[in-house]
C-alpha positions in Angstrom: -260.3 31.5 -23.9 -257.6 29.5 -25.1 -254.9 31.7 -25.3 -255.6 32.8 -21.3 -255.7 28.7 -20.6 -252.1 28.7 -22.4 -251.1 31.8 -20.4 -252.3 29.9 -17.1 -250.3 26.6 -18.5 -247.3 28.2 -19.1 -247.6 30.2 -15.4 -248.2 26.9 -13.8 -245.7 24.9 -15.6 -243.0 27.5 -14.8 -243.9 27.3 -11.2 -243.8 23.9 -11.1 -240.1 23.6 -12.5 -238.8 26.6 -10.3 -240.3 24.7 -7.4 -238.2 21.2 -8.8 -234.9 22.7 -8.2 -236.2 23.9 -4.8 -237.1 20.3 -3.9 -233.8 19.2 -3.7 -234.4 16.0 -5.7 -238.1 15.5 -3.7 -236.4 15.5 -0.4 -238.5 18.9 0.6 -242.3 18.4 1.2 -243.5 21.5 0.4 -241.5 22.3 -2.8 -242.0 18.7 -4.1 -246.0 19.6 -3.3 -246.1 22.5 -5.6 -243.9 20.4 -8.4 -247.0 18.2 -8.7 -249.5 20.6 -8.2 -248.0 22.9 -10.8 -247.6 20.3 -13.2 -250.9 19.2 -12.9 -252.4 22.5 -13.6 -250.0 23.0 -16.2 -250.7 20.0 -17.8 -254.7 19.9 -17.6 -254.9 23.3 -18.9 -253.0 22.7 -21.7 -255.8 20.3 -22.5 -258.3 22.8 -22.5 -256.0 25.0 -24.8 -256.6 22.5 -27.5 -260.2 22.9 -27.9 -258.6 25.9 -30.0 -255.2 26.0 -30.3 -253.4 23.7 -32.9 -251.2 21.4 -31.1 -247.8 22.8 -32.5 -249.4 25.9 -32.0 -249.8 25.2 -28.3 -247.0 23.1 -27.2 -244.6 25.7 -28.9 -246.0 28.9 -27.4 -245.7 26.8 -24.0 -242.3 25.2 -24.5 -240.4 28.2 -25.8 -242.2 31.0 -23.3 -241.5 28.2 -20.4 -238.2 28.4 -21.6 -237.5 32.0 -21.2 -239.6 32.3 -18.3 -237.9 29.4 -16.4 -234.6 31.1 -17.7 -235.1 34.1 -15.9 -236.0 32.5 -13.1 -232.5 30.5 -12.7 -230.9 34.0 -13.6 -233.2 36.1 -10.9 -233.5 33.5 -8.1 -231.0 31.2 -8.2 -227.7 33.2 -9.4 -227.6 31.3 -12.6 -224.8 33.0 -15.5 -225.8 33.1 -18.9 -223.3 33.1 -21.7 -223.6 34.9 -25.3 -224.4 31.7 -26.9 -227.5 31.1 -24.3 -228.6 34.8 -24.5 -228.9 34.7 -28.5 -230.7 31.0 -28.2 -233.0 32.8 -26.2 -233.5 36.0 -28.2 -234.0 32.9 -31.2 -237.0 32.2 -29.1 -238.4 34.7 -28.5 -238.2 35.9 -32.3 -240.0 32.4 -33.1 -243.1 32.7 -30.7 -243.3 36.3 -32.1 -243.7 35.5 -35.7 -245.9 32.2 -34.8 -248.3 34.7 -33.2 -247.3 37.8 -35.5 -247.2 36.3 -39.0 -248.8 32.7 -38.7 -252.1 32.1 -39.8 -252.4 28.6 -38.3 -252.7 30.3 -34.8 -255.1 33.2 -35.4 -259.1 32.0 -34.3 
């Protein structure tokens, strides 16, 4: 169950920083609603991920899939460029979270 309470984490937390740039700085109710709700989700799930998840484990699955998740977003909703350099941090990434869960033994249960 812990790697479906990280999935929910990561979903949540991503929500809640699409909706921050919506919120215009917490001048917009609903948006700055969904910021804190998100964020709350995001962040008490992520405590029930580590019943079972290493913390490194945890907080880098979350931080670096938040991060190309969050990317996306700015790219997809928000008409946000990305250079080469950004694109290849990215790719970087998404190669680490693939051999943390590929080749570590520290996150297999």
């Amino acid at each position: 169950m812990g790697y479906v309470y990280l999935f929910v984490a990561i979903v949540a937390e991503v929500i809640g920083t699409s909706a921050l740039k919506a919120s215009q700085e917490f001048t917009r109710f609903w948006p700055s609603v969904v910021v804190v709700v998100g964020y709350g989700l995001a962040f008490y799930m992520l405590t029930l991920v580590l019943r079972t998840v290493p913390v490194g484990i945890a907080y880098a699955l979350w931080a670096g899939l938040g991060i190309v998740l969050v990317t996306l977003i700015g790219v997809l909703a928000f008409g946000e460029k990305l250079d080469l350099p950004a694109v290849l941090g990215l790719v970087l990434i998404i190669a680490g979270v693939v051999v943390i869960q590929g080749f570590s033994k520290v996150s297999a249960h």
